[in-house]
Every structure is written in C-alpha cells, then in structure tokens.
N, C-alpha and C positions, 0 to 999 in steps of 0.2 A: 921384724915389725918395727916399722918408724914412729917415733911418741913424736908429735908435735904439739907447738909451744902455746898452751893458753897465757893468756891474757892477766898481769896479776892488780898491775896500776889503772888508776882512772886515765892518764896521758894513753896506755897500752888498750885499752877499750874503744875511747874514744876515735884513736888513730883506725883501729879494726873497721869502729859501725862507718866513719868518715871513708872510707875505701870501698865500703862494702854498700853502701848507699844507694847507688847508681845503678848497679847490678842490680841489684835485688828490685828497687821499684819495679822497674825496665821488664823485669823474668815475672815479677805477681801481677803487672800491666798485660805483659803479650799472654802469658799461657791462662789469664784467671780473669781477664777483662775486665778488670778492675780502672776503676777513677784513680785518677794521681790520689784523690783525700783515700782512698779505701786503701791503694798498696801502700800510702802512707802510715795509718792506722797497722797496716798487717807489720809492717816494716818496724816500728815500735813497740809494737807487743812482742816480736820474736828478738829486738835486744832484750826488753825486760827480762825474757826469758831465759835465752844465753846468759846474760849477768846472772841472774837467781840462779841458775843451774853451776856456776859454777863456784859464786861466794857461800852456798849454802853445801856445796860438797857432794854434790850430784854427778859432776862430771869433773873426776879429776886425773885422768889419762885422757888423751885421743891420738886414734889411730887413726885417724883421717884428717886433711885437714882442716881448720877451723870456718875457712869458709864452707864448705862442704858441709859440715857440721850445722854451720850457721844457716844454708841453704835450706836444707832438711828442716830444720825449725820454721823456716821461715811458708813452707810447703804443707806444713803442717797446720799453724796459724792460717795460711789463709784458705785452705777446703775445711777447717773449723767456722771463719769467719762466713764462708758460704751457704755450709749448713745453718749454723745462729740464723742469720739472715735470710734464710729461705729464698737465696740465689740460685740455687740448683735445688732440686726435690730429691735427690737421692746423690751420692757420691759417683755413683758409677758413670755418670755423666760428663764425668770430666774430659777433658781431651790429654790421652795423653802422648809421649812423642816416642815414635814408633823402636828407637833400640832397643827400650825395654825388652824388647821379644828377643833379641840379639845379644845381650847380655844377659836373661834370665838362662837361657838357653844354650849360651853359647855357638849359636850359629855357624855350620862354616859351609854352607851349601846343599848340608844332606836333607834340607827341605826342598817340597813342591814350592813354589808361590801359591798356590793355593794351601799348603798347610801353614806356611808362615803368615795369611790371612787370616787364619781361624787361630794361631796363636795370637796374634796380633789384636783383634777382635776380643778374646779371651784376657788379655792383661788387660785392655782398654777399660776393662768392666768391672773388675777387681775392686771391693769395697776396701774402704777404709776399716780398719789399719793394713791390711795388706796391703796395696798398691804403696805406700811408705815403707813397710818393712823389707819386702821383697827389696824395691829401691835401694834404701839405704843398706841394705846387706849386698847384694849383688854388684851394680852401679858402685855404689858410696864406698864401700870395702868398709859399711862400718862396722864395728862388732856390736852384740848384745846390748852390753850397758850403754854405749852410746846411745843405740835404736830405743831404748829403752827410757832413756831421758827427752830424746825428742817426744817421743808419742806419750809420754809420763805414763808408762806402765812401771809399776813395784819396782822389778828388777829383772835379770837377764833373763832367769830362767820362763818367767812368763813370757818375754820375746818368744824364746826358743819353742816354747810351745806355740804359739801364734803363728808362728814361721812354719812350724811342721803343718799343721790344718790351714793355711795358705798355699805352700808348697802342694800338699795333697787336693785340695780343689781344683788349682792349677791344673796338675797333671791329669786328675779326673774329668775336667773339661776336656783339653785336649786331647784325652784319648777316644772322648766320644766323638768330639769333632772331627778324627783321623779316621774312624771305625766309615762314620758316615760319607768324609772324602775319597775313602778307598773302595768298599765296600758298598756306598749309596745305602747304606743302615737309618733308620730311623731311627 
C-alpha cells in the first residue's frame, strides 16, 4: 500500500489548491452545470475542507492520491451544494459516467449489453452516500477512513456498514433486473 504525501505548509497547500484549480472548476462545470460563480463556491468550500480535515487530524494517512482525495471532496461538496439549493429534487438524478458499471463490477465481457444497461441504469440512480462510497472505494482505491472523512461519517466502521447496505441494494437490483432480462419476470 502506497502513503502519499499530504500537504504540511501553507507554500505546500497553496502550490496543491493552485494545480488543482482548473481541473476541478472544469470537472464541477461539465459533470454539475454549474456557473463558473457556483464551481467556484464548491471549489472553495472543498479546500476549506481538505485544510480542516487535515490540520484538525481527520485525515492523517492516504492511500490515494491527494488529488483523488481532493476530487472526492470536491464531488461531495457539490451534489451537497445541489441538494441545499434545490438544483436537482433528488440525488439520483445526477448523471453519472458510465465505468462505474465497469469498475464496480469488474467487467470483462461476461455481460449481455443489455444486462450491462440495467447495471448501468442501476448505479446511475444510487443515492447519496452510496454512489460516493461505492466511487471512492472501488474507482478511488480509497479506504474507510478516507471515505469517511470525505462524506464526514464518525468513522470507518460506519463506512463499512454503509458500504455493505449499498453493496446489497446494488446487487438486489441487479439481480432483479437480470431475473427480468432473462426470464421476462416481472
């Protein structure tokens, strides 16, 4: 497992949100339709957040990197900023980009296109905190206490529970949706 390096100086921060700037409006602009002022707004809140999480001792290993990290926060903050703002009426509305399926899954073929539809359809819809944890666990390669700090649950083990009753809806979708693609089941 790789520890990578947080950030301890202000010059070390600074240099990070200044890198990390572009990107991020750019990603909470295309995937959240956000106004330059709103990805700016979200852009802000998830350094605050970052800094606090890490001067306050929240987050003092990572196994991912700091962007990645910083990503995740930033993913978080703004389907927060959505919901506040009564942007979208419900989370499951989000759009989201389709490897998920490929990466929760592990894909290597042994789907129909039509069952990788109905997975694909199925993660699409995944409330919040799930579609973030699933993400950051799967995708992110984060662990616990990271996922844990982005989304500010307690601690890992509430993750892990979160994770398993995400994990199990998941699959309990999809197996209904497979019963019905094979068998035409209602």
């Amino acid at each position: 497992m790789e520890i990578h390096k947080i950030p301890k100086t202000e010059r070390d921060f600074n240099s990070f949100f200044t890198r990390e700037r572009k990107k991020t409006v750019s990603l909470l602009q295309g995937r959240y339709n956000f106004s330059q002022e709103q990805a700016d707004d979200v852009y802000q809140d998830s350094c605050i957040a970052l800094y606090q999480n890490i001067v306050s001792g929240k987050l003092v290993t990572l196994t991912s990197s700091l962007s990645t990290y910083f990503t995740q926060i930033c993913i978080f903050q703004a389907l927060k900023k959505k919901r506040d703002n009564k942007l979208i009426d419900t989370l499951e509305e989000v759009q989201y980009d389709n490897s998920k399926v490929d990466v929760l899954l592990e894909l290597d073929g042994g789907f129909s296109v039509k069952q990788q539809m109905a997975m694909e359809d199925i993660v699409n819809h995944m409330p919040s905190p799930c579609d973030v944890i699933l993400w950051s666990y799967y995708y992110d390669n984060m662990n616990m206490t990271e996922i844990a700090s982005v989304i500010d649950y307690k601690n890992s083990d509430s993750v892990k529970a979160k994770k398993a009753q995400c994990m199990k809806r998941l699959k309990d979708k999809f197996s209904t949706q497979l019963k019905e693609i094979i068998y035409g089941e209602d």
